[in-house]
C-alpha positions in Angstrom: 70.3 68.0 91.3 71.5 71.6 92.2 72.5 74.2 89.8 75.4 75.8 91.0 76.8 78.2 88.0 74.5 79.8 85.1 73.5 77.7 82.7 74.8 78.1 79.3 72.4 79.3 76.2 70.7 77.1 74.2 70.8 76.8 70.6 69.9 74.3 67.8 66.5 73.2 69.3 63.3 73.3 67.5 61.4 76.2 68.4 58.4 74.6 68.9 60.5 72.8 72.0 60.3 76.4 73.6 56.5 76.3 74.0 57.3 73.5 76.9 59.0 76.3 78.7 56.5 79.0 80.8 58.9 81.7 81.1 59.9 82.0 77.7 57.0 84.2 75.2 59.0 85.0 72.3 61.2 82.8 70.6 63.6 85.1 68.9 64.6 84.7 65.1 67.2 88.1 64.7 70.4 86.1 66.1 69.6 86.0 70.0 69.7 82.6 72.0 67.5 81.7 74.5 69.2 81.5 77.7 67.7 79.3 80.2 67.7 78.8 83.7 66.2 77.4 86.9 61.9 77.8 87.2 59.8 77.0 89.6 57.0 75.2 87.9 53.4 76.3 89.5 52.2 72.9 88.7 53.8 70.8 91.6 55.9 73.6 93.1 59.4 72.4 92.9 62.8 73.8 91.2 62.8 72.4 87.3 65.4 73.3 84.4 65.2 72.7 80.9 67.9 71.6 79.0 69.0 70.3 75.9 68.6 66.5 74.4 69.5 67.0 70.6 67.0 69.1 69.1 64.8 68.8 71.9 64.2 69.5 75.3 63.5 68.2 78.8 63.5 69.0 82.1 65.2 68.0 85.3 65.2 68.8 89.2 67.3 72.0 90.1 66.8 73.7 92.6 69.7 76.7 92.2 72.7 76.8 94.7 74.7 79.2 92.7 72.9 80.4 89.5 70.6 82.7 87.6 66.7 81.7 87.6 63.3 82.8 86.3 60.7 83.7 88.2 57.9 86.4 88.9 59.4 88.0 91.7 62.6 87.5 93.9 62.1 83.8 95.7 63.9 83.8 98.8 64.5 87.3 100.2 68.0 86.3 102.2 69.5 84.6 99.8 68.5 86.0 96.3 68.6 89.4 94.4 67.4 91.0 91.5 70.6 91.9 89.0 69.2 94.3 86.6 72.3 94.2 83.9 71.6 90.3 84.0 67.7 90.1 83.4 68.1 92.9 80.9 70.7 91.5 78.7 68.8 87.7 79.2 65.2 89.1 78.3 66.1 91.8 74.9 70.0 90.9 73.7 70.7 87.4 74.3 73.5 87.2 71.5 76.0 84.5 72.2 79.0 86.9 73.0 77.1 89.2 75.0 75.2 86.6 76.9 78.9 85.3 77.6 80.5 88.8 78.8 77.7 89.5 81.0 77.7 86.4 83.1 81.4 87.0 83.3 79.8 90.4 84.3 78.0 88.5 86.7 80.8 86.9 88.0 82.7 89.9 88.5 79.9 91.5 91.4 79.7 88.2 92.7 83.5 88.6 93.4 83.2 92.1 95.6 81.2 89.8 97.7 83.6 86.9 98.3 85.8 90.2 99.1 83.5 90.8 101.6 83.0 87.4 103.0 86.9 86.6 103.5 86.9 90.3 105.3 84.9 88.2 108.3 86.8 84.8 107.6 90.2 86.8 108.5 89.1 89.0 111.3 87.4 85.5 112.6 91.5 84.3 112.6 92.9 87.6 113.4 90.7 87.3 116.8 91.5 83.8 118.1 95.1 83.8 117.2 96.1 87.7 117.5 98.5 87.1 114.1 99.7 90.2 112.5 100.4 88.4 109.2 96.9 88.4 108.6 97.2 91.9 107.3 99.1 90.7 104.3 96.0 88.6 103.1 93.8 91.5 104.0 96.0 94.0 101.6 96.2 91.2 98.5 92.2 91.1 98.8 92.0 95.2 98.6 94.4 94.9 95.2 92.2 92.0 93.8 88.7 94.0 94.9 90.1 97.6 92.7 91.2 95.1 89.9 87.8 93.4 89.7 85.9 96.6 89.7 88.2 97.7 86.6 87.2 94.7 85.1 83.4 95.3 85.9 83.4 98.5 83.7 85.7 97.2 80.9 83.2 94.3 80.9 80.1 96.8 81.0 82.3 98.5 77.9 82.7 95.2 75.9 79.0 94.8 75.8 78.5 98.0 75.2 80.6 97.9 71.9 79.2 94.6 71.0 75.8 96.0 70.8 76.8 99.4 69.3 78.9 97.3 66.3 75.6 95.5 65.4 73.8 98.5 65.0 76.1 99.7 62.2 77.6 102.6 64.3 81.6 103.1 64.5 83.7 100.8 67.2 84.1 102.3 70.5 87.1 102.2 72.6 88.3 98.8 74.6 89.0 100.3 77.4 86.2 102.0 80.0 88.9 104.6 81.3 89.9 105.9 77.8 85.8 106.2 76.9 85.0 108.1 80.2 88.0 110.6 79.8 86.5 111.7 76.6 85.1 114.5 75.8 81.1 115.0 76.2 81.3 116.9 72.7 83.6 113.8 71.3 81.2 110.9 72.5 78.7 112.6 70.8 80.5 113.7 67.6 83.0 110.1 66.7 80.8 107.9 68.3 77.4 108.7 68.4 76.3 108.2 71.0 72.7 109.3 72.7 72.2 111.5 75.8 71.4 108.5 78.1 75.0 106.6 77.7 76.8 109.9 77.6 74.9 110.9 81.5 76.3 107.0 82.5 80.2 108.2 81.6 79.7 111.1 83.0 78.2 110.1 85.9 80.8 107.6 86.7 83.7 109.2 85.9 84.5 110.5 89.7 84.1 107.4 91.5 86.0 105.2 88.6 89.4 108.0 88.7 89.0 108.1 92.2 89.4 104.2 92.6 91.8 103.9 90.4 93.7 106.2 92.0 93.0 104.5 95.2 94.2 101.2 93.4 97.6 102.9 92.3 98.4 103.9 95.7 97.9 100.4 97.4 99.6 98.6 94.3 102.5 101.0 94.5 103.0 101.9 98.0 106.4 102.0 99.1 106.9 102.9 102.8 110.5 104.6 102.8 112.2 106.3 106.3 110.9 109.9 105.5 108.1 109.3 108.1 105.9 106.9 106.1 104.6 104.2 108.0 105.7 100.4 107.2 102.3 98.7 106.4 99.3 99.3 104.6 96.8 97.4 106.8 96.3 97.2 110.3 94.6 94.5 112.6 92.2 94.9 115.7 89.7 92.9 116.9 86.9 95.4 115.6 88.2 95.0 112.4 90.7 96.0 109.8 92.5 99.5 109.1 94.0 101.8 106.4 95.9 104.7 107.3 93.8 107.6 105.8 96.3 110.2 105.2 99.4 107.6 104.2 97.3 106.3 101.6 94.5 108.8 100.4 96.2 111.7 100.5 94.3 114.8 99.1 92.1 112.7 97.6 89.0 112.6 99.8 86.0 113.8 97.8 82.4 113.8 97.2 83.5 110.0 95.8 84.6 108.7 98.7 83.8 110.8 101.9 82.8 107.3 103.4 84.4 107.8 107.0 82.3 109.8 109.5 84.2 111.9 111.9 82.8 109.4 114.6 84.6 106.5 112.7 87.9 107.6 112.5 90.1 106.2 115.0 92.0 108.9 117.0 95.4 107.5 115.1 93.9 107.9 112.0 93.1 104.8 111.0 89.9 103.9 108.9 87.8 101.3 108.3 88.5 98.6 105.8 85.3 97.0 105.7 83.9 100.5 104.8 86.0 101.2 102.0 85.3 97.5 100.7 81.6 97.9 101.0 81.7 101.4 99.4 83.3 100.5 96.4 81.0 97.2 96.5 77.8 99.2 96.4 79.0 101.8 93.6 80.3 98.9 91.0 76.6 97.3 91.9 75.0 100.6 91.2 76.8 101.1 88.1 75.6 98.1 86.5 72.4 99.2 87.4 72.6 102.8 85.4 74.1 101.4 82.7 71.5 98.8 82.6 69.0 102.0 82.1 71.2 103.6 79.9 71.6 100.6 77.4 67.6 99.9 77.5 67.4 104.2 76.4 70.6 103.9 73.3 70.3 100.7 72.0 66.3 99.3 70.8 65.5 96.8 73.0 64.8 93.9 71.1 61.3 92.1 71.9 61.5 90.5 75.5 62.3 86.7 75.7 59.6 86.9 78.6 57.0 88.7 79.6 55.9 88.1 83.0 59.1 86.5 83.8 62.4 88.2 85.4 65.9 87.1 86.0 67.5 86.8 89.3 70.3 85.6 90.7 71.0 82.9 94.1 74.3 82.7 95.5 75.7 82.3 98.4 77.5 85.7 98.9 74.3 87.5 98.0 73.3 88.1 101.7 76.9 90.5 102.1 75.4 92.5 98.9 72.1 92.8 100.9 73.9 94.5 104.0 76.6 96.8 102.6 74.5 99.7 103.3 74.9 97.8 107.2 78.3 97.3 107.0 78.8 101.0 105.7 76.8 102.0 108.5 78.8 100.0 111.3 82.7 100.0 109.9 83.5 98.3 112.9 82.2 95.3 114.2 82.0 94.4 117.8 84.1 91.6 119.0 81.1 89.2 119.5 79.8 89.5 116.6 80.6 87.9 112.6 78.9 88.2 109.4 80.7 85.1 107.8 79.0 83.1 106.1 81.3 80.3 106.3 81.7 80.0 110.2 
């Protein structure tokens, strides 16, 4: 058997049942769930996972396709990763709704990937069969990959305010972009909140406007006959193109000064793959601080595991493990492909 998505929590077994499990130290008894997950047990060396039979447990042969898993450190450097937001919120606040946001979380940074991996699968097409059309699938994949990311920090948000409600301080806003146009003076006077959250929102207000400014302009583009060019995307066989001053105009900043002088094309056009690899690597990095900024405002609870961390196979990690290469390169020669899939 193969564990392709991450397992569900567990809850209603005996405690006791737990002790069969070697990643798991602390059974918890304030509300949390244990969530489990792939192991490789040291005994015989294979892939094993524990689940449920009534109040009991036992354990069964899965090795993970597409899944979280425990282990001591990272088990197959090409394939796997470490995903800090998702080994925190596993090991010290495993409550049922949170434990359900962040592998929707999960999902989410997973998705900037597959972003990524259709990039290749279309410029694959695009150079066997020269078809302009593919631009169109190319522009509905940028308006997904600026949604997603809005959904990452709402998602972030949600667990956020679950946390903050249970430690009896007031509600905080739904919505990631109302919380990080606030005031530094009113996140700490309505809400409480502690220095370490209040450096995440600032720190990621600039790149979150920016995008969503970025988003506005590709949902809402409307070429007209005052000189504005008729499509959004362009095709070439070293890869994909935005017109930089069409659609980020005025807007290039400390946030996204992603295109080198030596990468812009003489007509101005930039570098797709760039621009989805950018915003890639910044919604990964701000899971990361906010990972650091939870663990310094809300009391980490006492770690499920000890020795034990959570990481996460799929099969669109490798693209997370070269976006700084991607960034790097922009364009890819004609020989070569980074899909996955062919």
């Amino acid at each position: 058997m193969t564990a392709q998505t991450p397992p569900r929590s567990v809850r209603g077994v005996s405690s006791k049942e737990f002790t069969k499990v070697p990643y798991i130290d602390h059974v918890p008894t304030d509300g949390r769930t244990v969530f489990l997950a792939p192991y490789v047990d040291k005994t015989d060396n294979r892939w094993k996972l524990q689940v449920p039979q009534g109040n009991e447990l036992t354990w069964i042969f899965a090795e993970p396709v597409e899944a979280c898993y425990y282990a001591n450190s990272v088990a197959d450097q090409s394939r796997d990763m470490y995903l800090e937001i998702m080994d925190v919120i596993a090991r010290h606040y495993s409550f049922d709704s949170v434990l359900r946001t962040s592998l929707e979380l999960l999902k989410r940074i997973m998705n900037c990937a597959v972003v990524l991996e259709k990039y290749f699968l279309w410029l694959n097409q695009f150079r066997k069969t020269k078809n302009l059309a593919l631009a169109n699938l190319v522009q509905t994949d940028l308006e997904f990959l600026f949604g997603n990311v809005r959904a990452t920090y709402d998602l972030m948000q949600n667990i956020l305010n679950e946390l903050w409600i249970k430690t009896g301080r007031p509600k905080l806003k739904k919505s990631f972009a109302t919380m990080v146009q606030m005031s530094l003076g009113d996140l700490r006077s309505k809400y409480g909140l502690p220095e370490p959250m209040i450096d995440y929102y600032s720190s990621s207000k600039d790149f979150f406007l920016r995008a969503r400014e970025i988003r506005d302009h590709i949902y809402h583009y409307e070429p007209t006959r005052n000189g504005k060019i008729g499509s959004i995307v362009f095709c070439d066989v070293d890869g994909f193109a935005l017109p930089r001053d069409n659609i980020f105009p005025d807007m290039m900043s400390s946030a996204f000064d992603i295109w080198p002088t030596n990468k812009v094309r003489p007509n101005g056009l930039v570098s797709v793959l760039a621009l989805v690899s950018y915003v890639s690597k910044n919604a990964l990095r701000a899971t990361e601080n906010f990972s650091r900024a939870l663990l310094a405002s809300v009391i980490p609870l006492k770690s499920l595991s000890l020795s034990y961390k959570v990481f996460l196979r799929s099969p669109y990690v490798p693209h997370v493990l070269r976006l700084d290469k991607y960034l790097d390169e922009q364009w890819i020669e004609r020989e070569l492909s980074y899909s996955l899939m062919s």
